[in-house]
PyMOL CGO cylinders between C-alpha atoms (Angstrom):
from pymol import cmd
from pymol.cgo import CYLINDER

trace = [
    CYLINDER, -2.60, -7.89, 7.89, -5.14, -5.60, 7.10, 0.3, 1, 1, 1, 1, 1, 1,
    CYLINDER, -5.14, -5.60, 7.10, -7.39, -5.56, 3.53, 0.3, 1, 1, 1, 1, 1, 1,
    CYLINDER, -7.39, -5.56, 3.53, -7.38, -3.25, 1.07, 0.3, 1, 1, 1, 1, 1, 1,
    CYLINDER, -7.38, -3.25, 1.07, -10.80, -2.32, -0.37, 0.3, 1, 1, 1, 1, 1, 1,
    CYLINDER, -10.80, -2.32, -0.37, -11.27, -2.52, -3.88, 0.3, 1, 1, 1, 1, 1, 1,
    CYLINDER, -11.27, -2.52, -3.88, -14.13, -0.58, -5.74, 0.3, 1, 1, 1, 1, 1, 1,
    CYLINDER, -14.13, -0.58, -5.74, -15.98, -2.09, -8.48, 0.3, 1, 1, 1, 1, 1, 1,
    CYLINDER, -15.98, -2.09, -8.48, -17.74, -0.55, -11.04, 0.3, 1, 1, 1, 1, 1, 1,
    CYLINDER, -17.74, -0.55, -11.04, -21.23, -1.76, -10.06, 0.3, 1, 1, 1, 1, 1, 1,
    CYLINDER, -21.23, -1.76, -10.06, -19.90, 0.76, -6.37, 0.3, 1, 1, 1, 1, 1, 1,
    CYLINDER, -19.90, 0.76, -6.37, -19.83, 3.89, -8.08, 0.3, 1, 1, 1, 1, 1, 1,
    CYLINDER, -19.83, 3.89, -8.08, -22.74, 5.68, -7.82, 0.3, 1, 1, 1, 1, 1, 1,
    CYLINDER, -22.74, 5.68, -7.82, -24.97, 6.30, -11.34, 0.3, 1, 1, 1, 1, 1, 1,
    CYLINDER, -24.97, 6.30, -11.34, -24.43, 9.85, -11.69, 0.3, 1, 1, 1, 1, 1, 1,
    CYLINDER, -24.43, 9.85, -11.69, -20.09, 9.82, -11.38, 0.3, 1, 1, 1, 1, 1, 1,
    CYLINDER, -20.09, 9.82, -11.38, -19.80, 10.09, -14.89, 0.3, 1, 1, 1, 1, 1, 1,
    CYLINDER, -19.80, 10.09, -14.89, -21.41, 13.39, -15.32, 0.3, 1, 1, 1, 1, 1, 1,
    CYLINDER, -21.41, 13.39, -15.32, -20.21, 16.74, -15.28, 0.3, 1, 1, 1, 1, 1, 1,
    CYLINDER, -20.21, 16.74, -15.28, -21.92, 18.21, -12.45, 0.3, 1, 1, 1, 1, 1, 1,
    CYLINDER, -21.92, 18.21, -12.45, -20.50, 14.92, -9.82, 0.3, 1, 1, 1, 1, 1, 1,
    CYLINDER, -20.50, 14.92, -9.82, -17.28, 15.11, -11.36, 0.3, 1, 1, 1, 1, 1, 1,
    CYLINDER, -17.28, 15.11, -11.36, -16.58, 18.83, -10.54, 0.3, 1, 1, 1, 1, 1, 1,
    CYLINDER, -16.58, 18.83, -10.54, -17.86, 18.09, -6.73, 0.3, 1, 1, 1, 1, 1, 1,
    CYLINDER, -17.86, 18.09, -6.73, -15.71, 15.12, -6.65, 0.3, 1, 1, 1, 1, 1, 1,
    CYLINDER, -15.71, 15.12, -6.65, -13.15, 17.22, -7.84, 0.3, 1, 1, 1, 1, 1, 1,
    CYLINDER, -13.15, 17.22, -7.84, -13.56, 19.74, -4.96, 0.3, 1, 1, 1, 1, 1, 1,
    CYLINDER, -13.56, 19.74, -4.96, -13.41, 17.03, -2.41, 0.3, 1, 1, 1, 1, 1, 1,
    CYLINDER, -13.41, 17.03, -2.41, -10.38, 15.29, -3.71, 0.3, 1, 1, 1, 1, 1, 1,
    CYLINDER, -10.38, 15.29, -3.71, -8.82, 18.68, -3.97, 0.3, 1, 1, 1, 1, 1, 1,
    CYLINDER, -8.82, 18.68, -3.97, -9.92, 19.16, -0.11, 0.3, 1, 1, 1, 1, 1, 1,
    CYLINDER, -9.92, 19.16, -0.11, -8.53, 15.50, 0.77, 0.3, 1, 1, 1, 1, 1, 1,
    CYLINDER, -8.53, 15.50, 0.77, -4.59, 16.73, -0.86, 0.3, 1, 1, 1, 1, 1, 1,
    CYLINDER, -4.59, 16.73, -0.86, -4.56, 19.87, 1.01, 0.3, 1, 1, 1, 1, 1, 1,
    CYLINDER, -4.56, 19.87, 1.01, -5.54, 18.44, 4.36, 0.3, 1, 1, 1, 1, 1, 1,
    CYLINDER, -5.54, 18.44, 4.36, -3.06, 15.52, 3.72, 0.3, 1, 1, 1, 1, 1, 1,
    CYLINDER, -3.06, 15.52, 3.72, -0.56, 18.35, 3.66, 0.3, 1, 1, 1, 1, 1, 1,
    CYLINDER, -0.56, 18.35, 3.66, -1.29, 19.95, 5.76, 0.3, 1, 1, 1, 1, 1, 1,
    CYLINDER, -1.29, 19.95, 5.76, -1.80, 17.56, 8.65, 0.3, 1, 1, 1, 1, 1, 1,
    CYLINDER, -1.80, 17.56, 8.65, 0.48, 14.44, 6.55, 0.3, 1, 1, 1, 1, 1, 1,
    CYLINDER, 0.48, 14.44, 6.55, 0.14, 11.00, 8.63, 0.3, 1, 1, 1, 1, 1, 1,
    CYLINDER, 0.14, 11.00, 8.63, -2.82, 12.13, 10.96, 0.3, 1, 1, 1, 1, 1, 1,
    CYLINDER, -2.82, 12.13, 10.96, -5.06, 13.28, 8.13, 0.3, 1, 1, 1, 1, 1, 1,
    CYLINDER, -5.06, 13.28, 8.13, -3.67, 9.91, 6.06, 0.3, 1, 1, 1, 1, 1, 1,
    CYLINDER, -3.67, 9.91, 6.06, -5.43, 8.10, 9.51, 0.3, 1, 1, 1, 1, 1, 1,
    CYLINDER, -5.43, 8.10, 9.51, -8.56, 9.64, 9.94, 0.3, 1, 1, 1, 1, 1, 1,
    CYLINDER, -8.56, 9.64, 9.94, -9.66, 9.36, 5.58, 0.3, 1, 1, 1, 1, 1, 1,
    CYLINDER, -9.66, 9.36, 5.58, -8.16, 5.97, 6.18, 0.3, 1, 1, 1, 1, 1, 1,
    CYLINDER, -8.16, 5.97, 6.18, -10.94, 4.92, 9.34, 0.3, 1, 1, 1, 1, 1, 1,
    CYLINDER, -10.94, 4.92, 9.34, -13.78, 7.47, 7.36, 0.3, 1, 1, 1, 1, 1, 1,
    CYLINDER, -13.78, 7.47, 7.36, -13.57, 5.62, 3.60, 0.3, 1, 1, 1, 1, 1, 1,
    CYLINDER, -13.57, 5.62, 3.60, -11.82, 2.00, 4.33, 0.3, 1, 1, 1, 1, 1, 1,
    CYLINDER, -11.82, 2.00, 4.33, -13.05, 1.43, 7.73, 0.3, 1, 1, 1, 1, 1, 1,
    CYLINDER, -13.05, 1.43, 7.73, -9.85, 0.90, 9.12, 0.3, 1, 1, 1, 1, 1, 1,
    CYLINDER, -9.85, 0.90, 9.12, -7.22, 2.27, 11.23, 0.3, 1, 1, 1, 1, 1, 1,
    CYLINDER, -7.22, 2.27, 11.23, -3.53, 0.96, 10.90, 0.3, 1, 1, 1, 1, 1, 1,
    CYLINDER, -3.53, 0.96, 10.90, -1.27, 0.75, 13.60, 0.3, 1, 1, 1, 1, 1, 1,
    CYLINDER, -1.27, 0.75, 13.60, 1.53, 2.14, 11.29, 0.3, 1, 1, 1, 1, 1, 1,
    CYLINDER, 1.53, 2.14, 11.29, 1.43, 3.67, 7.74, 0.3, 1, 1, 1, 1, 1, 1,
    CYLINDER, 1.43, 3.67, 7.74, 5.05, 2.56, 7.25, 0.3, 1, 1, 1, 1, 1, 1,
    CYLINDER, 5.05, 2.56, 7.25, 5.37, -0.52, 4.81, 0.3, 1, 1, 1, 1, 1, 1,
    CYLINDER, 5.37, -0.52, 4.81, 7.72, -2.77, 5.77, 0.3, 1, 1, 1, 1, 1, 1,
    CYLINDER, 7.72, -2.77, 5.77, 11.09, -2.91, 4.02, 0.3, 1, 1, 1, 1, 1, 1,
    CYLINDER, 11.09, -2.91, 4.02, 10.07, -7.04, 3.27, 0.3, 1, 1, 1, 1, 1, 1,
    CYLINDER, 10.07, -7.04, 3.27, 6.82, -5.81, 1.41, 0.3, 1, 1, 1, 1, 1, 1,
    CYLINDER, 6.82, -5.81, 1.41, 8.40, -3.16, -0.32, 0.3, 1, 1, 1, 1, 1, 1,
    CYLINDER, 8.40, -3.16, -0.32, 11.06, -5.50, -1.98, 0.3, 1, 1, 1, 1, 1, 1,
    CYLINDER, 11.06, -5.50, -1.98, 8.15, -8.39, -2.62, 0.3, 1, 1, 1, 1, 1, 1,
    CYLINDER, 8.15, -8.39, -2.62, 6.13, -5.64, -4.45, 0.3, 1, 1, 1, 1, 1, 1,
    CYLINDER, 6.13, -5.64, -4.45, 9.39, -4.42, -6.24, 0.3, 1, 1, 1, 1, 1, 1,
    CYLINDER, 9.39, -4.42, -6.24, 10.40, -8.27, -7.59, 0.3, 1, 1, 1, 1, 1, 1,
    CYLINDER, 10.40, -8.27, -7.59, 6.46, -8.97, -8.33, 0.3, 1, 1, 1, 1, 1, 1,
    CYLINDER, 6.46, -8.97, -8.33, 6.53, -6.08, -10.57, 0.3, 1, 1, 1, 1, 1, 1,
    CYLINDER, 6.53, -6.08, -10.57, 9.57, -6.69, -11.99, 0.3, 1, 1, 1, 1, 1, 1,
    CYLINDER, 9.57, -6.69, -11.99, 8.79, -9.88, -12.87, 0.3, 1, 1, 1, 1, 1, 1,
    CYLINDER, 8.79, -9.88, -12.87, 5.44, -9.67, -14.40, 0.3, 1, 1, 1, 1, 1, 1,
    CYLINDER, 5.44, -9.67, -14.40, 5.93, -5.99, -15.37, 0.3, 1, 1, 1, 1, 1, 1,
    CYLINDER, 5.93, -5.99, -15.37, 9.27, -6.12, -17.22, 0.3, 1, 1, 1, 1, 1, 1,
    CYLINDER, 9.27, -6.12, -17.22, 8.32, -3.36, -19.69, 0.3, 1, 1, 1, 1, 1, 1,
    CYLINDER, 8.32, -3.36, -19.69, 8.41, -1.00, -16.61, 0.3, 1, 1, 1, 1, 1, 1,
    CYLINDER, 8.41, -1.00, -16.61, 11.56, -1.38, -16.29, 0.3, 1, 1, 1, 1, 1, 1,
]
cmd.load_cgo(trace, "trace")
């Protein structure tokens, strides 16, 4: 099973808070939704391998992790549902 990466604070660079990084990160993110629509699963692949350093075999969760999530969250979420 492959990681998932999780950012801490002490990752993100100095400057995100202000204005100026914020409207380029803005423009990027924007750039990141259109070519995920554009190009869906393939795009999905390649930010995957460029930012987590991975590259799944499948971008499907199984139906098993799905439900586990599901009764985790129900569970220790109950005000969700």
């Amino acid at each position: 099973m492959e990681q998932i990466r999780t950012i801490r604070s002490r990752d993100v660079r100095d400057d995100f808070y202000k204005p100026h990084f914020q409207e380029s990160a803005a423009e990027i993110v924007r750039t990141i939704i259109e070519n995920v629509r554009r190009w869906g699963d393939d795009a999905v692949t390649e930010y995957s391998a460029a930012f987590d350093k991975i590259t799944p075999a499948s971008l499907r969760i199984p139906a098993e992790a799905t439900q586990a999530a599901l009764a985790n969250l129900q569970a220790n979420e109950p005000a969700l549902y």
